[in-house]
VMD Tcl script that draws the C-alpha trace (Angstrom):
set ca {
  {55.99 131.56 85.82}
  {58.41 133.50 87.84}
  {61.00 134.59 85.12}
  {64.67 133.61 84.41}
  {66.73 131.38 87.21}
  {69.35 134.54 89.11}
  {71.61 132.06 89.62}
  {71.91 130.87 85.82}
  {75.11 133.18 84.49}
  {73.39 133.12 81.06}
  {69.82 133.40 81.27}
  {68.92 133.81 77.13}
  {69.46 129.68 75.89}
  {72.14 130.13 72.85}
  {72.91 133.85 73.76}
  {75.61 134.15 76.10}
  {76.42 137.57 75.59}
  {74.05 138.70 77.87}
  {75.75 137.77 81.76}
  {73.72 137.73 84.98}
  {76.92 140.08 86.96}
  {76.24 138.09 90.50}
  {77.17 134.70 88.91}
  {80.49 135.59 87.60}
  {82.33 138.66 89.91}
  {85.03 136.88 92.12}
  {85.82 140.01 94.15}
  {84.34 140.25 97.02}
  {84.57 144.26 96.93}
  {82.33 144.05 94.21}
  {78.74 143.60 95.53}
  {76.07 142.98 92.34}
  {72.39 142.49 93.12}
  {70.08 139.96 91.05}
  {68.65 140.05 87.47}
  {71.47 142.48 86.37}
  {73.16 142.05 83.38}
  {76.08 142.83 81.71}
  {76.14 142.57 78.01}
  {78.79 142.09 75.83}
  {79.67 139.52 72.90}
  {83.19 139.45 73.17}
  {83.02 137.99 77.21}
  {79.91 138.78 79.31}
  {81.34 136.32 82.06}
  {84.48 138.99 81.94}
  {82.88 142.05 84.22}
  {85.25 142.77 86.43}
  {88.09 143.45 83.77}
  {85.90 146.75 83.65}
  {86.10 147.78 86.80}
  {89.39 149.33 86.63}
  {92.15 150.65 89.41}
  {90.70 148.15 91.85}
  {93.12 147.58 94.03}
  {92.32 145.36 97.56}
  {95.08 147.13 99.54}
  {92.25 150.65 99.26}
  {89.33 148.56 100.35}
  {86.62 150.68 98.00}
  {83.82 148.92 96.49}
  {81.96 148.95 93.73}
  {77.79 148.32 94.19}
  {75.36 147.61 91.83}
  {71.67 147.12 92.60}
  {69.14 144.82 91.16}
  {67.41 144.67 87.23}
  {70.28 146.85 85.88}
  {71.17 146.74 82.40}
  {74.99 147.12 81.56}
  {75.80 147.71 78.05}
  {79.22 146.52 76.37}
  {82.25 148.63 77.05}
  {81.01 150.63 80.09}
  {84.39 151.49 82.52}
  {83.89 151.85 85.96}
  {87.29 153.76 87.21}
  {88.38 153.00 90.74}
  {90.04 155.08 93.82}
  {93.26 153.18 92.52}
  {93.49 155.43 89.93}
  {94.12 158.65 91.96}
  {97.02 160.75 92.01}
  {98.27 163.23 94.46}
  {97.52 166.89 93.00}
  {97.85 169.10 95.68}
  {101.45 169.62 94.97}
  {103.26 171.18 91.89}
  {103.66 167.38 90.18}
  {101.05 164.70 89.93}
  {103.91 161.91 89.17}
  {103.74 158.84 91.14}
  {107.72 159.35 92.08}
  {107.05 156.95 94.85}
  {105.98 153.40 93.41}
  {109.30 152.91 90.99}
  {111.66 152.69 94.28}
  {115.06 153.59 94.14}
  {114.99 155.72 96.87}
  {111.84 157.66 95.57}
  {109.76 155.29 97.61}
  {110.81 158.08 100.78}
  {107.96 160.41 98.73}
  {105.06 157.56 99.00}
  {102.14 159.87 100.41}
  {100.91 159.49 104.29}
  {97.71 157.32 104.77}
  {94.50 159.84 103.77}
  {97.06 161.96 101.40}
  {95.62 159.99 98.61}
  {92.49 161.51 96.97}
  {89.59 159.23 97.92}
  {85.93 159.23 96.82}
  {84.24 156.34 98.41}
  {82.47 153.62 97.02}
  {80.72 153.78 93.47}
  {77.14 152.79 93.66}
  {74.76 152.06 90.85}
  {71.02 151.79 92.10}
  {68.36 149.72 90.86}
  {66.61 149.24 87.50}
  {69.54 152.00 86.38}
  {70.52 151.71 82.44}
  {74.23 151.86 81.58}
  {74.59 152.62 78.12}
  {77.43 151.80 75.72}
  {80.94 152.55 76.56}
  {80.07 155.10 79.66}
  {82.73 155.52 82.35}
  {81.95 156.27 85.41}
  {84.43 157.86 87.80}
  {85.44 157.31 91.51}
  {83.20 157.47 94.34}
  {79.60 157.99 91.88}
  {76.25 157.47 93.15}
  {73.75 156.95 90.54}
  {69.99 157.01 91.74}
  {67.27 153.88 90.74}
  {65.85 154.04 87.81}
  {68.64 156.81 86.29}
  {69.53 156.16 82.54}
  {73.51 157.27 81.59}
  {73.42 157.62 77.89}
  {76.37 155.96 75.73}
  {80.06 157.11 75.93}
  {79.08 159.77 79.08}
  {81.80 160.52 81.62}
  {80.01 160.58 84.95}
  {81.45 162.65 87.15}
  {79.11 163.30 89.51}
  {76.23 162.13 91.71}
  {73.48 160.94 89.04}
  {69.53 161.60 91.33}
  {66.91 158.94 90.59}
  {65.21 158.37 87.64}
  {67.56 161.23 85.75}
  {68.43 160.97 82.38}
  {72.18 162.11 81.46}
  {74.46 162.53 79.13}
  {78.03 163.64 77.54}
  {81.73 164.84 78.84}
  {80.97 165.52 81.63}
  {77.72 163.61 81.86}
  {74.94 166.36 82.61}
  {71.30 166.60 83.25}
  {69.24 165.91 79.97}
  {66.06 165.74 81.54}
  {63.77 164.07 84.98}
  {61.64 161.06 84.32}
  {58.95 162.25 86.30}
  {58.22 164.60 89.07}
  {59.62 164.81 92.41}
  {56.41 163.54 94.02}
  {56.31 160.34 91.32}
  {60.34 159.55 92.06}
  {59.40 159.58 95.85}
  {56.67 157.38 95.18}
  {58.75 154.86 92.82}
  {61.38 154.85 95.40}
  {58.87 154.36 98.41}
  {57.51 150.96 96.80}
  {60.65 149.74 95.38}
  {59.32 147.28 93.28}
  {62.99 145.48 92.71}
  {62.45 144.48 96.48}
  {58.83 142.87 95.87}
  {59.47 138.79 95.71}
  {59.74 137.73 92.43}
  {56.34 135.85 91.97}
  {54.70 139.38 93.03}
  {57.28 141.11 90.29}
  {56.29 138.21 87.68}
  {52.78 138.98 88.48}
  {52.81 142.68 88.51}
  {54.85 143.04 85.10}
  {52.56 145.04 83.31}
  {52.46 147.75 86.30}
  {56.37 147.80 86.35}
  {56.27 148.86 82.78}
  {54.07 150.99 82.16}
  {53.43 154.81 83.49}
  {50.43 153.96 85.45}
  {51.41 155.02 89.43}
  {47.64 154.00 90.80}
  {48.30 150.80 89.24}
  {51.51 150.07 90.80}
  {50.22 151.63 93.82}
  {47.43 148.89 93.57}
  {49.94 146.09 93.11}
  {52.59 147.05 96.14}
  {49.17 146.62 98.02}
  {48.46 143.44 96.92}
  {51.79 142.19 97.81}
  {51.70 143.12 101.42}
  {48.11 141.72 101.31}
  {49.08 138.28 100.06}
  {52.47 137.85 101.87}
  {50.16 138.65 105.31}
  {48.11 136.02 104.19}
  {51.07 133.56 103.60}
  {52.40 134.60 107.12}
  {49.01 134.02 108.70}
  {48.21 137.55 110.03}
  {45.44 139.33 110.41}
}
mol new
graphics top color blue
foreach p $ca { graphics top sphere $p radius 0.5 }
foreach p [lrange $ca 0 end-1] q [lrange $ca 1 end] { graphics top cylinder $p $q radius 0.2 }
display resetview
């Protein structure tokens, strides 16, 4: 038993509002990683019409890691969507032409905030947007309708407009830990295997089962 097919778009038989991302995203700018979901009744399949201002021509991507859960609605705004605001007037003069073209701004004028990256086993809740050029940590949780509009560490919780620290999952020394034996990376029989660990708040006991991963795929590669 080694869980749902990654490569079926809708894992759940007669429930296809729940998408596995990878299946469906035709842009190769936008880089999903297995088992994470969007869900949505209207059009799970439909991800990337939320991933807005993504224009090729800026080259920015958009990365999501494994076993993330994407509620319905959630926005993720693009480097497209930047205007110039170092001057007196944030109007785009320059894209309508007729002679204002002569104003476009010079390469790097443009603000620009890098990629957005979502980390593993991260939570998206309902109708969050999430801004240009975020990096949310594995294992955060963005609470419903938040406006993220900074860096999000791992395994925070946050919330509102602007999205701000509610509270840590665990300590500093437990996040290391979690982050250390990345259990997303494990191979899924190990994952399938190991469920209860992943779940619950036990660290020893995940410790124990990151060790009896390495220990069984040494034995599968023959080594000592």
């Amino acid at each position: 038993m080694n869980g749902p097919d990654p490569k079926n778009p809708h894992p759940m038989q007669g429930f296809p509002q729940v998408c596995f991302i990878k299946n469906t995203v035709k842009n190769p700018n936008i880089l999903v990683g297995d088992y994470s979901y969007y869900d949505d009744p209207e059009d799970s399949a439909d991800f990337e019409r939320n991933v807005l201002y993504h224009f090729p021509f800026i080259g920015d991507k958009l990365v999501i890691g494994k076993f993330c859960a994407i509620a319905r609605g959630v926005k993720f705004i693009m480097n497209g969507a930047n205007h110039p605001s170092a001057g007196f007037s944030t109007y785009p003069f320059f894209i309508f032409g007729g002679g204002w073209e002569s104003s476009a701004p010079k390469p790097g004028e443009l603000p620009y905030k890098g990629d957005t990256v979502v980390g593993n086993d991260v939570w998206i809740g309902f109708e969050a947007l999430i801004m240009p050029g975020v990096k949310i940590g594995n294992g955060a949780i963005i609470s419903s309708r938040s406006v993220v509009t900074a860096d999000v560490p791992a395994y925070a919780v946050v919330g509102g407009n602007p999205a701000r620290l509610i509270r840590r999952r665990y300590s500093d020394e437990v996040v290391q830990a979690l982050e250390s034996l990345a259990w997303w990376d494990w191979p899924v029989e190990h994952i399938s295997r190991n469920l209860p660990a992943i779940l619950a708040s036990d660290l020893d006991a995940l410790k124990a089962a990151a060790q009896a991963s390495k220990e069984n795929s040494a034995e599968g590669a023959g080594l000592p």
